[in-house]
C-alpha positions as CSV (number, residue, x, y, z in Angstrom):
1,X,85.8,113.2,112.2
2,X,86.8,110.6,109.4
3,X,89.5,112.8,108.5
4,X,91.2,113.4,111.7
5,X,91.2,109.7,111.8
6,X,94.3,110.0,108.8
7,X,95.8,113.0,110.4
8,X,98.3,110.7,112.2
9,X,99.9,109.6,108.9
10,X,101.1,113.6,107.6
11,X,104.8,114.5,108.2
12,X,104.8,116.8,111.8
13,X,106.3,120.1,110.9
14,X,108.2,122.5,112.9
15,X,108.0,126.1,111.1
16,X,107.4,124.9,107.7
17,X,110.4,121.9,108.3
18,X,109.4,118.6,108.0
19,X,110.1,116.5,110.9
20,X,110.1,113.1,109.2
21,X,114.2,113.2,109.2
22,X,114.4,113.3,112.9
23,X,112.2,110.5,113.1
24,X,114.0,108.4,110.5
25,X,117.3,109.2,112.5
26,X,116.1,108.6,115.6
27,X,116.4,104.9,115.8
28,X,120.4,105.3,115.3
29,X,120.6,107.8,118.9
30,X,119.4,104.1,120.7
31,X,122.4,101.9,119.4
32,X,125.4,102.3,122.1
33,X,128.2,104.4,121.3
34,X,131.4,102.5,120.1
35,X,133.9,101.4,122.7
36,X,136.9,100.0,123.3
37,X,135.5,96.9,123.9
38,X,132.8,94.8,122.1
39,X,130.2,94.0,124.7
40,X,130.2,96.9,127.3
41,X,127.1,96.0,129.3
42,X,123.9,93.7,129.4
43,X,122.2,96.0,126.5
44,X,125.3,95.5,124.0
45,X,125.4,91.7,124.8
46,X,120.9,91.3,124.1
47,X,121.3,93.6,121.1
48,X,124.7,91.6,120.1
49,X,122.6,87.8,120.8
50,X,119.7,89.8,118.9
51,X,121.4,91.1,115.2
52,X,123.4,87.7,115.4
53,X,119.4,85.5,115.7
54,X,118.5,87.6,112.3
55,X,121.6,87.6,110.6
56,X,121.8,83.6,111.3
57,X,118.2,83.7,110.1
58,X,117.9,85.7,106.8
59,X,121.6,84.0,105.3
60,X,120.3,80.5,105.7
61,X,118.7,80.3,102.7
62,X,121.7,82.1,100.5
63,X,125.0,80.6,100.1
64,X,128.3,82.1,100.4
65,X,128.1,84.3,97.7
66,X,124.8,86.2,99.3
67,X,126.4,86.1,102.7
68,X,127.7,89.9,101.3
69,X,124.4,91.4,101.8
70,X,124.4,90.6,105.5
71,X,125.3,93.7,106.3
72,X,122.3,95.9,104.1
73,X,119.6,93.3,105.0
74,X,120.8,93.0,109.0
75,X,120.7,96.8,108.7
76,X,117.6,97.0,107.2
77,X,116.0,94.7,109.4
78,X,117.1,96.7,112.2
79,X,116.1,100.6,110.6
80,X,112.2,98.7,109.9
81,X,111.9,97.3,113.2
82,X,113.1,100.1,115.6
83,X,111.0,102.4,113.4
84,X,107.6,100.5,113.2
85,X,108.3,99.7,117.5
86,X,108.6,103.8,117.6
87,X,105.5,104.7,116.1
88,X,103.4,102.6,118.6
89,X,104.3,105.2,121.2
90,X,102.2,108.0,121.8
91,X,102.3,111.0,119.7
92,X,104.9,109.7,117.3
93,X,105.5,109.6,113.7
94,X,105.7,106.3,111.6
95,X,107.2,107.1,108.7
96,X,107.1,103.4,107.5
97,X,103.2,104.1,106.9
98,X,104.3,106.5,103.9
99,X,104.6,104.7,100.7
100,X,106.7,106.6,98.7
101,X,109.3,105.7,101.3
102,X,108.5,101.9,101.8
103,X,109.1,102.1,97.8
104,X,112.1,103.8,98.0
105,X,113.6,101.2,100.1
106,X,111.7,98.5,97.7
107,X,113.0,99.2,94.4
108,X,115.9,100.1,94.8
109,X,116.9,96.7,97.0
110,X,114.7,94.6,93.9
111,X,116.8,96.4,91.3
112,X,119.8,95.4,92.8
113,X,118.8,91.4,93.2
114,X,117.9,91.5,89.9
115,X,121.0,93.4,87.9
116,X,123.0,91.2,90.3
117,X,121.3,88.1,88.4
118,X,121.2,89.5,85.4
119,X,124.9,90.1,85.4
120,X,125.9,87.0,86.9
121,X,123.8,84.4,85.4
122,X,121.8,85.9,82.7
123,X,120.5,82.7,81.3
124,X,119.0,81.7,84.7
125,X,117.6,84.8,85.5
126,X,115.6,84.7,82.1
127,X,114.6,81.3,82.8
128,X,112.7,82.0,85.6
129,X,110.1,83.8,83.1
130,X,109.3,80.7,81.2
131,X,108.7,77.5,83.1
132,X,110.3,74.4,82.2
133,X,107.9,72.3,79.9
134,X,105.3,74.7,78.9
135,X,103.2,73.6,75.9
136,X,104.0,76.5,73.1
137,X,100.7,77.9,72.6
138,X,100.8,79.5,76.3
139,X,104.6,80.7,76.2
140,X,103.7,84.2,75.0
141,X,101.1,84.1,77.5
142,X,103.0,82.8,80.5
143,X,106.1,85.1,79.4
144,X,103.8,88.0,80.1
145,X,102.2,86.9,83.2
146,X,105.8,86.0,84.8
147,X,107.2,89.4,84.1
148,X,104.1,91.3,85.1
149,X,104.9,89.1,88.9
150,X,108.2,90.2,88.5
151,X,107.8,93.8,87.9
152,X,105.4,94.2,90.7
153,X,107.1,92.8,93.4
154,X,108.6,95.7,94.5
155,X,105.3,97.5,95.0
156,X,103.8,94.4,96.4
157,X,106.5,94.8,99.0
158,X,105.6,98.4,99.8
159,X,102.2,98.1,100.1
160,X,102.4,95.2,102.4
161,X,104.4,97.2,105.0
162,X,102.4,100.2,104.7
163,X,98.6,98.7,104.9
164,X,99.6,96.5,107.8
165,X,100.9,99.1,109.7
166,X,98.2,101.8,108.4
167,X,96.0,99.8,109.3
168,X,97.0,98.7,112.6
169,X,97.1,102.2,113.5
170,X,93.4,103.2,112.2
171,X,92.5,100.4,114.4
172,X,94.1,101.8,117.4
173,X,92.7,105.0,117.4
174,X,88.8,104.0,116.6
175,X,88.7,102.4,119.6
176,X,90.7,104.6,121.9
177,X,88.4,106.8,120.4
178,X,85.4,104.6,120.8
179,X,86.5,103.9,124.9
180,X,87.2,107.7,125.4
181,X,83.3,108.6,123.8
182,X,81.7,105.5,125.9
183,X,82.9,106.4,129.9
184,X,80.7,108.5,130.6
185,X,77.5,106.7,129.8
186,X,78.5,103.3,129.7
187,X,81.3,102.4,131.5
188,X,81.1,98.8,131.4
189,X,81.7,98.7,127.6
190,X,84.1,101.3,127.9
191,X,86.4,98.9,130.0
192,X,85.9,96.1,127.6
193,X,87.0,98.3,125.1
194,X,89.4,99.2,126.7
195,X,90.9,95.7,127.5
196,X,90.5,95.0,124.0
197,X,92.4,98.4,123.0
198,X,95.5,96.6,125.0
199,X,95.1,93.4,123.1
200,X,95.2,95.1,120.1
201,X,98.4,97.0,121.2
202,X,100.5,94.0,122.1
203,X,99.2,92.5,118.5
204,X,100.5,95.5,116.9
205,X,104.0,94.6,118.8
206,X,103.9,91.8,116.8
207,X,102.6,93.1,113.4
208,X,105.3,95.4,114.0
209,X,108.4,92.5,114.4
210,X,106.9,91.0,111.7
211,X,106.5,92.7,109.1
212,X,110.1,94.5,109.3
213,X,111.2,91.0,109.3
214,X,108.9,89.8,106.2
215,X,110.1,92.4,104.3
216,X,113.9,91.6,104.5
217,X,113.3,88.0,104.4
218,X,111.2,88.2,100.7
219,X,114.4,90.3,99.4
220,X,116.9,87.8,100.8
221,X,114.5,85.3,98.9
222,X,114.4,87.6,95.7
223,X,118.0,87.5,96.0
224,X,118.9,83.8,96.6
225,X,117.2,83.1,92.8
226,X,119.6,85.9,91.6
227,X,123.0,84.1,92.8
């Protein structure tokens, strides 16, 4: 029983093929088609209103010179949300619960910030590792501890979008699994359950907005002290 429970976070397979790819590239068959004209219909002007919110959003903190990532972390706001909002739905795949793939967005995203510092303003960048005014006895110390947080961020960032969401979905199916085992011999509690089953799914809605959202927003912030 416990490991059914973790059965919902393997790659489907259709004869021996993975199905993750048609899951990651299902979230581009729901973007409109390109037209002739910009806005086409009430869809295309919401999902027009919607990219411009976040882009307006994650470049207010950078200045002109990180207003060239708009397009990678608009994108990859975009990619994370559609595919956490996906998984919700019945017998789906998440495949932002994996976390080699979460890391392979990660790292590669934090490598960039930081060569794009380290090229630019190499002094800086350095800087960050040793406070200003730090007595000399702990600079060796505090060296260490800064590039420690610096290395790690990019498996901090990983593991925060795979254990909400992992987690989210564990909870889901105990108590669907909890409501399904009580109807028959107590119904009441199995219509409690039940109602709070549906809270829990709206606050997985959320979870899910939020933490596609989080994770662009902490590179766009990993980025601003790199320009």
């Amino acid at each position: 029983m416990n490991l059914s429970f973790f059965d919902q976070f393997t790659s489907p397979c259709l004869l021996g093929i993975p199905l993750i790819l048609i899951s990651l590239l299902f979230p581009a068959l729901l973007l409109p088609s390109p037209d002739n004209r910009w806005i086409t219909n009430r869809l295309s002007t919401l999902q027009s209103w919607f990219l411009h919110l976040v882009t307006k959003q994650l470049m207010m903190p950078l200045n002109k010179k990180g207003h060239k990532w708009a397009l990678i972390l608009t994108s990859l706001m975009t990619f994370l949300l559609m595919i956490n909002l996906l998984g919700l739905l019945p017998y789906t795949f998440t495949p932002t619960t994996q976390l080699s793939m979460n890391m392979a967005l990660a790292l590669p995203l934090w490598l960039a910030t930081l060569l794009t510092g380290m090229r630019n303003q190499p002094s800086i960048s350095l800087g960050h590792l040793l406070p200003e005014g730090t007595p000399t006895p702990l600079i060796p110390a505090l060296i260490l501890i800064e590039t420690t947080s610096l290395l790690i961020r990019p498996l901090a960032l990983g593991v925060r979008l795979t254990a909400n969401l992992t987690a989210g979905h564990l909870l889901i199916q105990l108590i669907s699994t909890a409501s399904i085992a009580l109807l028959p011999t107590i119904p009441t509690v199995s219509i409690l359950t039940t109602t709070i089953l549906l809270l829990l799914t709206l606050l997985e809605v959320a979870v899910a907005m939020i933490q596609a959202y989080v994770f662009v927003l902490l590179l766009s912030l990993y980025l601003q002290e790199n320009i």
